[in-house]
KEDRENDREN-443862 format. One line per 8 residues: for each residue x, y, z of C-alpha. Coordinates in pm, 1 decimal. Last residue first. Example, Ala and Ser with C-alpha at 12.3 -4.5 7.8 and 13.67 -1.06 7.14 Angstrom:
2
1367.0/-106.0/714.0  1230.0/-450.0/780.0
//
This chain:
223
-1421.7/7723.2/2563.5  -1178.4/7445.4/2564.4  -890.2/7661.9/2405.2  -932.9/8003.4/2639.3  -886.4/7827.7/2936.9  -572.6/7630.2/2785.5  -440.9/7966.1/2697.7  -547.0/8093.2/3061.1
-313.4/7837.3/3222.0  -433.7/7552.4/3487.7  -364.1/7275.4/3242.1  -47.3/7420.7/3129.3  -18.0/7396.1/3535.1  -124.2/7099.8/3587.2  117.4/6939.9/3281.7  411.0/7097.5/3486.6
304.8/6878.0/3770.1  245.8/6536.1/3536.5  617.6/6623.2/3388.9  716.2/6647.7/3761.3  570.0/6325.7/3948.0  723.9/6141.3/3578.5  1068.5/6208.5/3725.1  1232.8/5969.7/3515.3
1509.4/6179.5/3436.7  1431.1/6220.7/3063.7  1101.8/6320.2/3141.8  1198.8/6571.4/3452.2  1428.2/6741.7/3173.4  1159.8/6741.3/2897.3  939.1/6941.6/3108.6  639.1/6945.4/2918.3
317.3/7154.9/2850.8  26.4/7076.9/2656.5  -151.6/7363.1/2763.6  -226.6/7493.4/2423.0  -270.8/7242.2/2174.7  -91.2/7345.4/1892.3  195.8/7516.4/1962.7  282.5/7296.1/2211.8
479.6/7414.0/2506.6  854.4/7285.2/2610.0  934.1/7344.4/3003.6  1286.1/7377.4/3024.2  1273.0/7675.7/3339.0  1434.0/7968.4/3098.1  1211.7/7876.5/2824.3  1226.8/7509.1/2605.6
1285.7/7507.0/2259.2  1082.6/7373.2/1956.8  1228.5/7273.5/1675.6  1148.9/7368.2/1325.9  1019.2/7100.0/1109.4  971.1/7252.2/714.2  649.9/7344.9/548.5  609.2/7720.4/653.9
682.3/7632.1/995.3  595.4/7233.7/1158.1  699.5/7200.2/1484.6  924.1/6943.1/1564.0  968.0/6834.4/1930.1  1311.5/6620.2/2032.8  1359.3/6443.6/2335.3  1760.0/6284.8/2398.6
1905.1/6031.4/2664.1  2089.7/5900.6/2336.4  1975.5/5601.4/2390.8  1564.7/5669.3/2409.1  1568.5/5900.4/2146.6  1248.5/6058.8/2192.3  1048.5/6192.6/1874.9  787.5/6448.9/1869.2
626.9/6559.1/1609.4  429.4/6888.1/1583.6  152.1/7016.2/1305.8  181.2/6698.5/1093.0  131.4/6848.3/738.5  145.6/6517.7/499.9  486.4/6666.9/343.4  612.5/6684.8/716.4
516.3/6328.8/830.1  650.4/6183.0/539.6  935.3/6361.4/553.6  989.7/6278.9/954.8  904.5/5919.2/852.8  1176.4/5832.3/650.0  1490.1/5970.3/837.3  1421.2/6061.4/1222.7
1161.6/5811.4/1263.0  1396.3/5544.3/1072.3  1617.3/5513.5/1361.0  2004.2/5649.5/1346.5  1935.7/5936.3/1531.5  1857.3/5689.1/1808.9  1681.7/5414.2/1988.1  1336.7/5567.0/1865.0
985.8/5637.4/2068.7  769.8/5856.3/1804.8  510.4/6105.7/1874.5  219.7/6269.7/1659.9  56.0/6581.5/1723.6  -170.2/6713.0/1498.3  -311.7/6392.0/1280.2  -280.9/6377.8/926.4
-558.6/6183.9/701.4  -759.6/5887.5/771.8  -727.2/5753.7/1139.2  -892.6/5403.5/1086.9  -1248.4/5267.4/1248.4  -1378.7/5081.2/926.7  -1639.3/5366.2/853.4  -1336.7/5607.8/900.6
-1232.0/5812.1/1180.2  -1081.0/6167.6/1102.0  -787.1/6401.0/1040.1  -678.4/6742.6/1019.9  -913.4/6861.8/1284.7  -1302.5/7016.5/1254.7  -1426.3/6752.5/1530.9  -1178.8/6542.3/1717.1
-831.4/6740.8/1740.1  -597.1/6478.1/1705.6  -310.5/6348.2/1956.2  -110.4/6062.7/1840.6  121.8/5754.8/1989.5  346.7/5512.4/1886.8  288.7/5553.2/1518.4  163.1/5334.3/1303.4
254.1/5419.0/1007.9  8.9/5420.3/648.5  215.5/5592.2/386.6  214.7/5520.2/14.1  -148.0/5619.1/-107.9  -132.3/5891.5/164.4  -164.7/5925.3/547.1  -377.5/5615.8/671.7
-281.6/5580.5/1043.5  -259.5/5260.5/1182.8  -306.2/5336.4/1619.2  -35.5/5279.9/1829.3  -258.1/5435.7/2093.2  -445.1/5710.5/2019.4  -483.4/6041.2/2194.6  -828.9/6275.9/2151.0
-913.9/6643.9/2174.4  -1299.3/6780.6/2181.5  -1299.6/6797.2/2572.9  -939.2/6851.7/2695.8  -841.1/6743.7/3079.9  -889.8/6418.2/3024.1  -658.1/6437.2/2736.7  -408.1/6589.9/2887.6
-370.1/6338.2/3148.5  -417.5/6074.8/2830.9  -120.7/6257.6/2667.9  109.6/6229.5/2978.7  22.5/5892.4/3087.8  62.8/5788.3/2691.3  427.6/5933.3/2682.4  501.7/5718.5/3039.2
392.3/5425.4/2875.1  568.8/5472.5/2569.9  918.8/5548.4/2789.9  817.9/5250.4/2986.5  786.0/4986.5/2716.9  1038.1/5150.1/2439.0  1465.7/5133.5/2616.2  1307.3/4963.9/2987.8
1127.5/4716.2/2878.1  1239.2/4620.5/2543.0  994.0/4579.1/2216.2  1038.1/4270.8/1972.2  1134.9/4377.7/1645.6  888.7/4582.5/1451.4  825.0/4533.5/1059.7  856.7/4781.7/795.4
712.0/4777.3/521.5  817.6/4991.5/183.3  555.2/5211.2/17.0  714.3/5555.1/143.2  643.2/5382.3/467.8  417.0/5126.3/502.1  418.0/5018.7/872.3  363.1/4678.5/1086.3
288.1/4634.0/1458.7  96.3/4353.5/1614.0  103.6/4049.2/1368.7  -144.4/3778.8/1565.2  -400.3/3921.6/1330.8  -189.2/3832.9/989.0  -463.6/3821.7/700.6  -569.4/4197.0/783.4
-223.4/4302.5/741.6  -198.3/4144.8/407.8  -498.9/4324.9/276.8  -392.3/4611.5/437.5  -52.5/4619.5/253.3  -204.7/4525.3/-40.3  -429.0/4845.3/-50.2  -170.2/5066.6/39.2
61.8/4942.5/-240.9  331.7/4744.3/-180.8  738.7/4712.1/-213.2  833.1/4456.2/43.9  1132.4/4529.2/261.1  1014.5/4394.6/602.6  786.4/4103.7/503.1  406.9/4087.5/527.0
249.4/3718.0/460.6  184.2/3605.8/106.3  -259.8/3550.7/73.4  -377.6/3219.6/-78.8  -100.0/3063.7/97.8  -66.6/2735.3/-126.3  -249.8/2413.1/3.7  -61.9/2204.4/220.7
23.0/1844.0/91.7  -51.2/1548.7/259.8  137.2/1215.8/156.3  2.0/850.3/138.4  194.5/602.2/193.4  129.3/374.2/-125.0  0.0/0.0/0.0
//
C-alpha cells in the first residue's frame, strides 16, 4: 500500500515582510490576514516590521508618553490620543505611530467607517533608539509633506527628546524657556518638562502638565 502524503495548500494571501514594495491596498490586505502580527508600517511604500519591544529602552518610555497625553486628554474635551493606532496618510504611507493626539471635530484628520485615522493627525510622537532610527529619516518627511503640526520623537539612547513644529512646510524645533518646560503650539496647555522626562521624574512632567492645564491659553482653548 502507497503512503500517502498530505500536501498544504498554497497561501492564498503572502504574509508581510520587512522590505516589500506594496501598495496601500495590499498592505492592508496582508495586514488583515496576519491578526497575531501587532505592529507593521508602510512607509514611502516599503514595510517595515517591529522587532520585539524592550522594557526599559520603548515599554516605559511609551507608557510614560501615553500617561502624559491621556492626562491631557482628560483634561481637553474635543481632543483625543491614540494608541499605536494605523494611520492612513497617503497612497504610500500608512505608520503606526506610537502615539497621536488629534483634534476630534473640525481637525486634520478623522475616523473612518472601518475605524482608521484617515488623514494627518496634529501631534504625533515617536519612541526611537537613536538618530540612526527610521523616525528621524523616512518618517519625519513623510510626516512633514502630509502636514503633521508637531512631532515628537524621543531618542531613548541618546538620553535625547526632540519636538518638531511644523513652519512654513519645514520641522522647526521647539525650545524650552528659561525653566525647560517645552509648550505645544498646537494644543495649548500641553506643557512638558523634557528634563523631569528624561530623568524619570514622571511626578514632575504630570506637575508641569497641571499647570499648562491651569493656564489661561488652555482656558481660552476648551471654551
Amino acid at each position: 500500500m502507497t503512503p500517502q502524503t498530505t500536501t498544504k495548500p498554497p497561501l492564498t494571501i503572502p504574509p508581510l515582510e520587512s522590505g516589500d514594495k506594496l501598495t496601500r491596498a495590499e498592505f492592508e490586505r496582508r495586514y488583515h490576514a496576519m491578526p497575531n502580527l501587532k505592529k507593521a508600517e508602510l512607509i514611502e511604500g516599503v514595510v517595515y516590521l517591529a522587532s520585539p519591544l524592550r522594557f526599559r529602552s520603548h515599554g516605559k518610555p511609551h507608557a510614560r508618553i501615553m500617561t502624559w497625553l491621556a492626562t491631557k486628554e482628560a483634561a481637553t474635551p474635543g481632543v483625543e490620543v491614540g494608541d499605536n493606532p494605523t494611520v492612513r496618510l497617503d497612497a504610500d504611507n500608512e505608520p503606526q505611530p506610537d502615539a497621536l493626539l488629534r483634534i476630534e471635530n473640525g481637525g486634520q484628520s478623522r475616523i473612518t467607517e472601518d475605524d482608521y485615522v484617515e488623514g494627518s493627525p496634529e501631534l504625533i510622537v515617536e519612541i526611537a533608539a537613536s538618530t540612526a532610527s527610521y523616525d528621524l529619516h523616512e518618517k519625519l518627511k513623510v510626516y512633514r509633506r502630509n502636514q503633521v503640526k508637531e512631532y515628537l520623537v524621543w531618542r531613548v539612547y541618546d538620553n535625547a527628546f526632540d519636538w518638531f513644529q511644523l513652519q512654513e512646510g519645514k520641522y522647526i524645533q521647539l525650545e524650552g524657556d528659561a525653566e525647560g518646560i517645552v509648550r505645544s503650539q498646537v494644543f495649548p496647555g500641553l506643557w512638558l518638562d523634557k528634563s523631569a522626562l528624561l530623568s524619570g521624574n514622571l511626578a514632575q512632567v504630570l506637575e508641569v502638565l497641571q499647570q499648562g492645564i491651569s493656564s489661561v491659553e488652555h482656558q481660552n482653548f476648551i471654551k
